[in-house]
N, C-alpha and C positions, 0 to 999 in steps of 0.2 A: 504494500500500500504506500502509496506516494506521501511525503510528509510534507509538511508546510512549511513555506517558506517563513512567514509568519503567521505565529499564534496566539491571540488573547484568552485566557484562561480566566473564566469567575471574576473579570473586573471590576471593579466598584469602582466611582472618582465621583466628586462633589466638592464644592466651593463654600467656606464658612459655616461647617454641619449642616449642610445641605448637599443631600446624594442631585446629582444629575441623572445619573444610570447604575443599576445593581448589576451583580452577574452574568455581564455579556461575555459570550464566547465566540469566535467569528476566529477563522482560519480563512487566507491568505496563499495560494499556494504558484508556485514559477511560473512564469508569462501570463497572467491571470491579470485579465484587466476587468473592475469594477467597481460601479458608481457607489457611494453611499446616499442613499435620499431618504430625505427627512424635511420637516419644516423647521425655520429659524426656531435658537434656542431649545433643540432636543436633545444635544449632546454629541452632536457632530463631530463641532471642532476639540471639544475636550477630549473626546477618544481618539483623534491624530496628536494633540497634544502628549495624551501618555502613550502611545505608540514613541512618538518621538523622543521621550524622556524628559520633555519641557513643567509636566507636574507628575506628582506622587502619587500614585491610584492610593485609596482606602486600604483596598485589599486585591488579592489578584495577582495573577504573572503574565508577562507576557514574554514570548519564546522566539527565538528567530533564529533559522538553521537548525533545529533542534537544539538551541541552548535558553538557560534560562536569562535574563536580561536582569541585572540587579536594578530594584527602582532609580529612577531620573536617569536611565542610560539609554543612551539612542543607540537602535540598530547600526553596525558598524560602514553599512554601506546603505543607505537612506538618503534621497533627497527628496525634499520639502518646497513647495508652492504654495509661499501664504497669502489669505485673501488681501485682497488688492486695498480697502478699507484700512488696514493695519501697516501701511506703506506709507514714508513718508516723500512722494516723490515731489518733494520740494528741495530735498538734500541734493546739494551738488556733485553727483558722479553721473559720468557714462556710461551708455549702455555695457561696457566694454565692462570697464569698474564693476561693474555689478556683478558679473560673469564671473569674475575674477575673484571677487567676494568668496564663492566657494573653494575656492581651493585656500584660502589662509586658515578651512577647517584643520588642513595636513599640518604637522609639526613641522617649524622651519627655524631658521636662524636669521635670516632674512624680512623687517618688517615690510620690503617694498615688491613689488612684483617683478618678478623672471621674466626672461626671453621665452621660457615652457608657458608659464601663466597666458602670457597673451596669446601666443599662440592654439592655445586650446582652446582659450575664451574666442577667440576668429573664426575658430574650427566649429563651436558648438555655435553658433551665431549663424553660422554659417548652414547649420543642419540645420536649423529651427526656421530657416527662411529668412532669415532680417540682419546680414552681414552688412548691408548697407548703410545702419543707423550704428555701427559700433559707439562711433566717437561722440552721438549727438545725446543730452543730455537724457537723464530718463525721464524730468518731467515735461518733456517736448515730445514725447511719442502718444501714438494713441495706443488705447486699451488693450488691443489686441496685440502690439508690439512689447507694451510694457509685459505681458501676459508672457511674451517667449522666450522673451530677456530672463527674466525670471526663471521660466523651463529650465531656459541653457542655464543657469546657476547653478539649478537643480542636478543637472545631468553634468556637470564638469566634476563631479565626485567620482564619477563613474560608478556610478550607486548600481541596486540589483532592484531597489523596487523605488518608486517617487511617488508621495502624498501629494494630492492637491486640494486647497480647500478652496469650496467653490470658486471656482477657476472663469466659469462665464457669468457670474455673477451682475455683472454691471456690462459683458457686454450685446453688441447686436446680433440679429441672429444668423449674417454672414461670417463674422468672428470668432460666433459658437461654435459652426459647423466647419470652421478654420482646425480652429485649434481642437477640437474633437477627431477629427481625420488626421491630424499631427500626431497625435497619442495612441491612434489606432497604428500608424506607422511606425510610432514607436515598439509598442508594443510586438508588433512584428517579429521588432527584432531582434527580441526576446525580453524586453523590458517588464517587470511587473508594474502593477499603475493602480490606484485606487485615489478617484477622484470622489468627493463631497458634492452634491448640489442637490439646490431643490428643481431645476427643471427636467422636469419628466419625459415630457416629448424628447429632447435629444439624449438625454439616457435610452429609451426606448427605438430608436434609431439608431443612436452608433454603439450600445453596449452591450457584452455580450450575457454579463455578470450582472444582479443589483441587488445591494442590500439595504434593507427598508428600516429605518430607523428611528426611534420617537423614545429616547429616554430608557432605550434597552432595545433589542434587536426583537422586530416583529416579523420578518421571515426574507428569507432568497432564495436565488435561483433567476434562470432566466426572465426573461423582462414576458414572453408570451406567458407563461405559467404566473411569476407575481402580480402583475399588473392587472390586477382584481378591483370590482370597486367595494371588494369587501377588506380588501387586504391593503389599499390607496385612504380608504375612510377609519380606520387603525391605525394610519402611519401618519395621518394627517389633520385629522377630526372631524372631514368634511366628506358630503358625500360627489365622486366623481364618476362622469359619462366616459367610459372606455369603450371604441371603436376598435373593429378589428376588421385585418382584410389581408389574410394571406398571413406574412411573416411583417405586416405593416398594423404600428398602434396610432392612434388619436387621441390623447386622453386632457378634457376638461373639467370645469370644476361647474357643480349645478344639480339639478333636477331633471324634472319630464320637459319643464318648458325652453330647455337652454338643450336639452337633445333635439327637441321640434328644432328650434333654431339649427342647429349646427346643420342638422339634415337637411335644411334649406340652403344652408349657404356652400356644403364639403361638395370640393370636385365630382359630379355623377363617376369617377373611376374607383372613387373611394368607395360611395353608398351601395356601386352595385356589389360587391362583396358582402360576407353575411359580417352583419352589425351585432352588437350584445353590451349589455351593460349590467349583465350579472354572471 
């Protein structure tokens, strides 16, 4: 039986005697790309936080490679995409800079960057599509540049698996479906990936994995099998209209009279497939 790359075990974490989430379990396992979804403030970002070793679970372990990971220690080879919110990109570095940022995680003697540094940071700029904007600063790019910059930081570790916490959060949905297809590429190529977000439709589009989460893990597995509106109104508190048509989802938030709608408005290539919203 194949083991996992990473493994959360009975976790518990909460802020000021207050639990966020009890005994979540969730295994992680080699080129395994998947979403976490969930609505803001259900414990999302806290469970990449102690993945990451950034806070202290309660209680719980979490495992990676088969070993156990003593509290506030990061997986040895992890890279990190934090929400864009939590970025000051008012601070004066270039794209470049930023890139480079990751690699002063390595031990060095050195506090200024190498001839290797940049070079890599080029190279990884260069995979992620945006070599062009090395030198320009980061709060002059738009959302989707600053998004890859970030990536390439991520990936100049030469990590085995990379966090993202919601990653399209603020952007459009040519952007999404940018950097969603970047990941899938990645992933390819043998990268592990577990990105955070609450939007549904490109989860259900580009992912293969989803884990449905609201303050402790409510269930996974593929997007046609969880994508339930009994298993979407659990994870979310609301009740939602899920379309189906083939290996193709739709999924809105509403009742009987916001289905009448959409059925008036969705491409006839859609509706003529069989529809359900139980």
């Amino acid at each position: 039986m194949e083991q996992p790359l990473l493994e959360v075990k009975n976790l518990t974490c909460g802020y000021q005697n207050k639990p966020v989430f009890t005994q979540v379990n969730l295994s992680l396992y080699r080129g395994q790309l998947s979403g976490l979804v969930g609505p803001s403030g259900s414990g999302k970002s806290t469970l990449m936080k102690a993945i990451l070793g950034l806070i202290h679970p309660w209680a719980g372990e979490i495992w990676f490679r088969g070993k156990r990971l003593q509290p506030g220690t990061s997986p040895p080879r992890v890279g990190y995409v934090p929400q864009v919110e939590t970025v000051d990109w008012n601070f004066p570095v270039t794209a470049e800079e930023v890139v480079m940022m990751g690699r002063y995680q390595k031990q060095r003697m050195l506090p200024w960057a190498s001839r290797g540094d940049r070079t890599a940071a080029r190279e990884l700029l260069n995979r992620v599509g945006v070599a062009h904007i090395a030198r320009q600063p980061i709060g002059e790019l738009s959302g989707g540049q600053q998004q890859r910059v970030f990536l390439a930081r991520a990936l100049v570790g030469e990590p085995e698996i990379v966090l993202l916490d919601e990653p399209t959060s603020s952007s459009d949905l040519q952007v999404q479906h940018e950097l969603l297809h970047l990941l899938a590429d990645l992933n390819q190529q043998g990268l592990t990936i577990l990105l955070s977000t609450h939007d549904l439709n490109s989860v259900a589009t580009h992912l293969p994995w989803v884990v449905c989460f609201n303050h402790g893990l409510i269930c996974q597995g593929q997007p046609l099998d969880i994508f339930t509106p009994a298993n979407l109104e659990r994870t979310f508190g609301a009740q939602m209209v899920v379309f189906h048509q083939e290996d193709r989802i739709l999924i809105a938030s509403g009742g009987t009279s916001l289905r009448h709608q959409m059925q008036r408005n969705l491409p006839p290539s859609l509706l003529q497939g069989k529809s359900k919203s139980a």
